[in-house]
C-alpha positions in Angstrom: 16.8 -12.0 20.2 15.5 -11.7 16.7 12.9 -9.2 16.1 10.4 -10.2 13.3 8.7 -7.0 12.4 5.0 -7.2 11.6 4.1 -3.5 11.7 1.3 -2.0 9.3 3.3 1.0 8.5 6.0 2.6 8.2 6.8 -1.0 8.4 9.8 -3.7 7.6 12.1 -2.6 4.4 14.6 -5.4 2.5 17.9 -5.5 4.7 19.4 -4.6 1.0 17.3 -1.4 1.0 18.5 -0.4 4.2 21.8 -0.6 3.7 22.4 1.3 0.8 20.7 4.0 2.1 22.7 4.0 4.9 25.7 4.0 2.3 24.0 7.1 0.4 23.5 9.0 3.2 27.4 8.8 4.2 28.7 9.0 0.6 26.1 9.4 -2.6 27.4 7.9 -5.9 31.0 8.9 -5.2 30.5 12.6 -4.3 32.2 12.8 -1.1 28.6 13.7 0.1 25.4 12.5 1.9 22.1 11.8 0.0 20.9 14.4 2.4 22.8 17.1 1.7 22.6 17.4 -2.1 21.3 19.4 -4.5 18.2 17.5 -6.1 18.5 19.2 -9.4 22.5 17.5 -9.3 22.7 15.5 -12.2 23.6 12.4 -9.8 20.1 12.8 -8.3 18.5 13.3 -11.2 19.6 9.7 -12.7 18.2 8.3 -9.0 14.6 9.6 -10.4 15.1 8.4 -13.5 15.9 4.9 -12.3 13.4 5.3 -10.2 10.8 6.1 -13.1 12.1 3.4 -15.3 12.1 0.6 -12.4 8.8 1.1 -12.2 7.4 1.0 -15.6 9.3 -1.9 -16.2 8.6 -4.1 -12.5 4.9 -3.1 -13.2 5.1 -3.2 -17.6 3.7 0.4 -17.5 2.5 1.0 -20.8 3.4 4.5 -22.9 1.3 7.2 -22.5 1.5 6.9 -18.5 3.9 9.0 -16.5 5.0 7.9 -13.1 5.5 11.0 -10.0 7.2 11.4 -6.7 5.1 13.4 -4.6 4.8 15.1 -1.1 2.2 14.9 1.0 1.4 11.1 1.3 -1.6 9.5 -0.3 -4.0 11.8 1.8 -2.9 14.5 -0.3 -4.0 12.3 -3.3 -7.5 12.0 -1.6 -7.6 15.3 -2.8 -5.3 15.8 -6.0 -7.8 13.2 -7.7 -11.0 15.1 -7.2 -9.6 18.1 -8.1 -8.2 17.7 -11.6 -10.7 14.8 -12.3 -14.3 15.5 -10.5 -16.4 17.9 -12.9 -19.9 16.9 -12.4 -19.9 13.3 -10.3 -17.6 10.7 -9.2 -18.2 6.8 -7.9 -16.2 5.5 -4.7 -16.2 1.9 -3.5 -16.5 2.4 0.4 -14.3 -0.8 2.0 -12.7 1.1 5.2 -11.3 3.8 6.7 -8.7 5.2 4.1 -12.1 5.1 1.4 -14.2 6.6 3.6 -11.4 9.4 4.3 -10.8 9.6 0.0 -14.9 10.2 -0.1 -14.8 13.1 2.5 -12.1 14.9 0.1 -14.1 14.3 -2.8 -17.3 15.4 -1.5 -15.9 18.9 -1.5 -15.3 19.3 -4.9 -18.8 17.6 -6.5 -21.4 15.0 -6.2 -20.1 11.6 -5.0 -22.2 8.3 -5.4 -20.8 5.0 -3.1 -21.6 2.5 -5.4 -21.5 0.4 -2.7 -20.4 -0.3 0.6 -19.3 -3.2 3.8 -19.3 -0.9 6.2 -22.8 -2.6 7.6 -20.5 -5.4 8.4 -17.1 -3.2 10.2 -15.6 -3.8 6.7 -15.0 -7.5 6.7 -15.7 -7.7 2.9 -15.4 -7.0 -0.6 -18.6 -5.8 -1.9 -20.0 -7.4 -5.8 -22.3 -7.4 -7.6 -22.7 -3.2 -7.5 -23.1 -1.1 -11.1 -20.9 2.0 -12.2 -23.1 4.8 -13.2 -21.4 5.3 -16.9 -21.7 9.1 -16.9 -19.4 9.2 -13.7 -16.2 11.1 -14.1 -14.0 8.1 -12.4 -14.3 4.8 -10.2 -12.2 4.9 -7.0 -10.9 1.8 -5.2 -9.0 0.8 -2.4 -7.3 -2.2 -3.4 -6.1 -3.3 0.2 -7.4 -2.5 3.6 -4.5 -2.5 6.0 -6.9 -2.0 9.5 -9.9 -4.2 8.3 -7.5 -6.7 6.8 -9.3 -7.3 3.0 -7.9 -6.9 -0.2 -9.1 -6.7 -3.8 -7.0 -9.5 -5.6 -8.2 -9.2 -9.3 -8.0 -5.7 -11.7 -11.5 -4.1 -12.1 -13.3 -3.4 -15.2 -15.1 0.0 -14.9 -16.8 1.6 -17.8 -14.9 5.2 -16.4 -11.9 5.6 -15.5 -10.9 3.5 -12.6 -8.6 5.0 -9.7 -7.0 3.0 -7.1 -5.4 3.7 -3.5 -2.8 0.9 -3.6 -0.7 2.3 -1.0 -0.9 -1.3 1.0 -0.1 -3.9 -2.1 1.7 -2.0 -4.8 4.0 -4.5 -6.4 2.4 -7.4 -4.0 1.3 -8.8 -7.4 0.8 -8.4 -11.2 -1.5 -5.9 -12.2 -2.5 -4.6 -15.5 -1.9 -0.8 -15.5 -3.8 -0.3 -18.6 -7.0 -0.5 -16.9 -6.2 2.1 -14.9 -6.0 5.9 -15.2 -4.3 6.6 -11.9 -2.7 4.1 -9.6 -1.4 6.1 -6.3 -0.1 5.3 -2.7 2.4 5.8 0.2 5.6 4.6 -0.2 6.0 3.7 3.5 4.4 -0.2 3.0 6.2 -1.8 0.3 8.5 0.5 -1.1 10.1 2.9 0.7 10.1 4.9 4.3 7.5 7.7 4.9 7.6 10.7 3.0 6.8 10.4 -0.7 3.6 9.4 -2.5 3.9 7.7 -6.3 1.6 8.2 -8.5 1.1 6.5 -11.8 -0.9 8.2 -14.5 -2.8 8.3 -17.4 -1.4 11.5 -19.0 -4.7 12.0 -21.8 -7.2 11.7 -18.8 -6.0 15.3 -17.7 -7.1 18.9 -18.7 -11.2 18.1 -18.5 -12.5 20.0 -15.7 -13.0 23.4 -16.1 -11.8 25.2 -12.1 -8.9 26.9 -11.3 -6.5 23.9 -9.7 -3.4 25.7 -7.5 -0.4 24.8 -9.1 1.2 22.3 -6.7 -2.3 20.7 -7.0 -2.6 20.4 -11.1 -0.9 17.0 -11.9 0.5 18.5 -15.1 2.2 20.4 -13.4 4.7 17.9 -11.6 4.5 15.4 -15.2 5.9 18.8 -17.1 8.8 19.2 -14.1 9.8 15.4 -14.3 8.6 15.7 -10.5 11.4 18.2 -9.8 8.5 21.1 -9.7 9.6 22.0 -6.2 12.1 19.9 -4.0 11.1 16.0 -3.9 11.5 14.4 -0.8 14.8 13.3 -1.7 15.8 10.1 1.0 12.5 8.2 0.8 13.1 8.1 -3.2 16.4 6.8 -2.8 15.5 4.4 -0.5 12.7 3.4 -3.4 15.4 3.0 -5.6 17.1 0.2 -4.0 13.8 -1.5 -2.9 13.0 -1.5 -6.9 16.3 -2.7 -7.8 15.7 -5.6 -4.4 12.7 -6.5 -6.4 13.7 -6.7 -9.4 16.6 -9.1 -8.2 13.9 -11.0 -6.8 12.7 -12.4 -9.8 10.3 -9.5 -9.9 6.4 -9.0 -9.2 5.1 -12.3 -10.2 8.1 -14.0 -8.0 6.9 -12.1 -5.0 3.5 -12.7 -5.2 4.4 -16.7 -4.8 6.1 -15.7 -1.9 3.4 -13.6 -0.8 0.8 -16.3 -1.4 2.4 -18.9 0.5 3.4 -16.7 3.6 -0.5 -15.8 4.1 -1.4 -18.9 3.5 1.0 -20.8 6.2 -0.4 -17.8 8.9 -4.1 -18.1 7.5 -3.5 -22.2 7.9 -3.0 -21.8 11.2 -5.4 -19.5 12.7 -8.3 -21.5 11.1 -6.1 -24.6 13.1 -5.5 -23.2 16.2 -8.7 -23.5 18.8 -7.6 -20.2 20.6 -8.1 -18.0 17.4 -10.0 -17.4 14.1 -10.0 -14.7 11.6 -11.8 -11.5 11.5 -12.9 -12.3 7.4 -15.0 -15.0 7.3 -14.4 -15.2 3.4 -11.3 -16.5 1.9 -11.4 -14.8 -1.5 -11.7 -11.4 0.4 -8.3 -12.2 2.6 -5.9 -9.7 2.4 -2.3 -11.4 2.1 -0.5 -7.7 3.4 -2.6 -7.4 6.2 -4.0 -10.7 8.2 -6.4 -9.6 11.2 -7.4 -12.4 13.1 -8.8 -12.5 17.2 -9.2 -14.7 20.0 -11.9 -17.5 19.5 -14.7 -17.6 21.6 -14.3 -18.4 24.9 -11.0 -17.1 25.1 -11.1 -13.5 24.6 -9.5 -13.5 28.3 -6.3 -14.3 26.6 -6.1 -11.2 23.7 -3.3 -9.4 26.6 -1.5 -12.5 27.6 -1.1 -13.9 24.2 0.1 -10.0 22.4 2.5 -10.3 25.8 4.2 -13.6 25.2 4.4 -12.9 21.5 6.5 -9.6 22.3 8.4 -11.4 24.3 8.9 -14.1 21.5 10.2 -11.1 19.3 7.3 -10.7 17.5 6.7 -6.7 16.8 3.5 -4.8 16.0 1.1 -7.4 16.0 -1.9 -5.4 17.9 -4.7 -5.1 15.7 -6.1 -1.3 15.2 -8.4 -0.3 18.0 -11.3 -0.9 15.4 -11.1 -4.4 14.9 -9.3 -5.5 18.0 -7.2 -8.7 18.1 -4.1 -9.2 15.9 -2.7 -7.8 12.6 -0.2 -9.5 11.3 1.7 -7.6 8.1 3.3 -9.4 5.7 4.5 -7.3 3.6 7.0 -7.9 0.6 9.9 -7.3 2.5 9.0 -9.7 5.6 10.4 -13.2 5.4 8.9 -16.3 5.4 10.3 -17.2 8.2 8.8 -14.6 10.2 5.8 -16.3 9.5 7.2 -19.6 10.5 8.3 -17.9 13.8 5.1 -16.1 14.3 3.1 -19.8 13.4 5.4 -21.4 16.1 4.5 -18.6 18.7 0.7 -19.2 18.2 1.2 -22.9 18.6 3.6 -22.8 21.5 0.4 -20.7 23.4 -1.9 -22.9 22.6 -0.4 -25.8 24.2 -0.1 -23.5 26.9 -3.3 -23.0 27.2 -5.2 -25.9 26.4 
């Protein structure tokens, strides 16, 4: 049977990414050797990072002045890299869910932080508007998507300081203009690459203002001077991202995807608002997230929550339990996932209902 994989992370890779890292790891670029077992300083591994580097800034039109990082330590480490070489005196957080809330805790321990705003008074189920950013802040930080609450930020920000973004969820899920950001940073284990490595993407002049002692493996300059070779790099996962930039790139690129993303969210979103057994946990459309779609049983039927995740398993349909805080379903549809997943998935939900009817 064909598993469709709906996981919220690590979660599904392009079949192309997957099998040239299979192909590194028995013989890397003609060497005779495994990607796993060679020196990252080799001048064949060095030209992976530099692809890498240069994938990026072009799938994303990067502008000069920005330098792009491979980093250890996930984007929970960034929750605290970014306060530390950019909080002096105060910083601004949007609060939309867990991953903001954990960013805030970090950056509460190295100055003043004001939540310009928050959902929380509604479990996260939207974007907040309408909120002001104090201008003498030393940065704005964002999560653009919410993978457990299931929202998503779908337009660029304009912040009168410089804006910072968790886009560990949606990088390359759509266009976005770099320039108004001063760092853009995330996982890689969504869309890009398995667990392991952090990218981050950076303004290079917003560095150097705050006046503490930052440890070295903490001070950004540090890993921008070293080209990210500072110490070792997670070496696999950044392959692995290598062939996922190049998958995108044959894809038509960023703008191609997001079409495909649009229309995959929309056939699933279609039919929850159809089906009578179901509806979504965000009541408004604009806030949607099209990575992470969290919907539940309708009323009258939350009897069925374990017999429909059951029959869906059985169906092939892989890690769509929603996280204990919302309950329900999550479906992730990531870049990588097809559209007929979704198609499969749609078919699933209406097969049950006739079941059930």
């Amino acid at each position: 049977m064909k598993k469709h994989n709906f996981y919220a992370g690590p979660s599904i890779l392009p079949a192309y990414t997957i099998e040239k890292t299979i192909e590194g790891i028995k013989d890397f670029a003609g060497m005779g050797l495994s990607v796993l077992e060679i020196s990252h300083r080799s001048k064949q591994f060095v030209a992976v990072v530099d692809q890498a580097v240069a994938l990026f800034k072009e799938l994303l039109s990067i502008p000069e002045g920005y330098s792009v990082l491979f980093l250890g330590g996930g984007a929970s480490m960034q929750f605290c890299m970014v306060p530390y070489n950019l909080l002096a005196t105060k910083a601004t957080y949007l609060n939309t869910g867990e991953w903001s809330k954990k960013a805030i805790k970090e950056a509460k321990l190295f100055g003043e932080v004001d939540i310009v705003a928050s959902s929380e008074d509604k479990n996260f189920n939207y974007i907040p508007r309408g909120y002001t950013i104090p201008t003498d802040a030393d940065y704005f930080h964002i999560t653009s998507n919410n993978t457990i609450f299931g929202t998503q930020i779908h337009e660029d920000p304009v912040s009168p300081v410089p804006l910072i973004a968790d886009m560990s969820s949606d990088i390359f899920s759509r266009p976005i203009d770099v320039s108004k950001y001063a760092i853009i940073y995330g996982g890689a284990q969504k869309n890009l690459a398995p667990s392991g490595v952090a990218f981050v993407i950076i303004k290079n002049d917003i560095l150097g203002k705050v006046d503490r002692m930052i440890p070295t493996m903490l001070k950004y300059e540090t890993h921008i001077s070293k080209e990210s070779m500072f110490n070792t790099p997670p070496v696999l996962p950044i392959f692995s991202a290598l062939q996922t930039l190049q998958w995108l790139k044959d894809q038509g690129g960023v703008a191609e995807i997001e079409k495909i993303n649009i229309k995959k969210s929309n056939l699933l979103y279609d039919e929850i608002e159809r089906n009578s057994l179901f509806k979504p946990t965000i009541p408004a459309k604009e806030d949607r997230s099209r990575m992470n779609v969290c919907f539940v049983m309708n009323e009258g039927f939350e009897h069925l929550e374990k017999p429909f995740n059951d029959f869906a398993t059985e169906k092939g349909m892989v890690g769509i339990k929603g996280h204990r805080s919302v309950g329900g379903f999550r479906a992730s549809l990531y870049n990588a996932l097809p559209y007929a997943s979704v198609e499969a998935l749609v078919a699933v939900m209406q097969e049950f209902e006739k079941m059930n009817k």
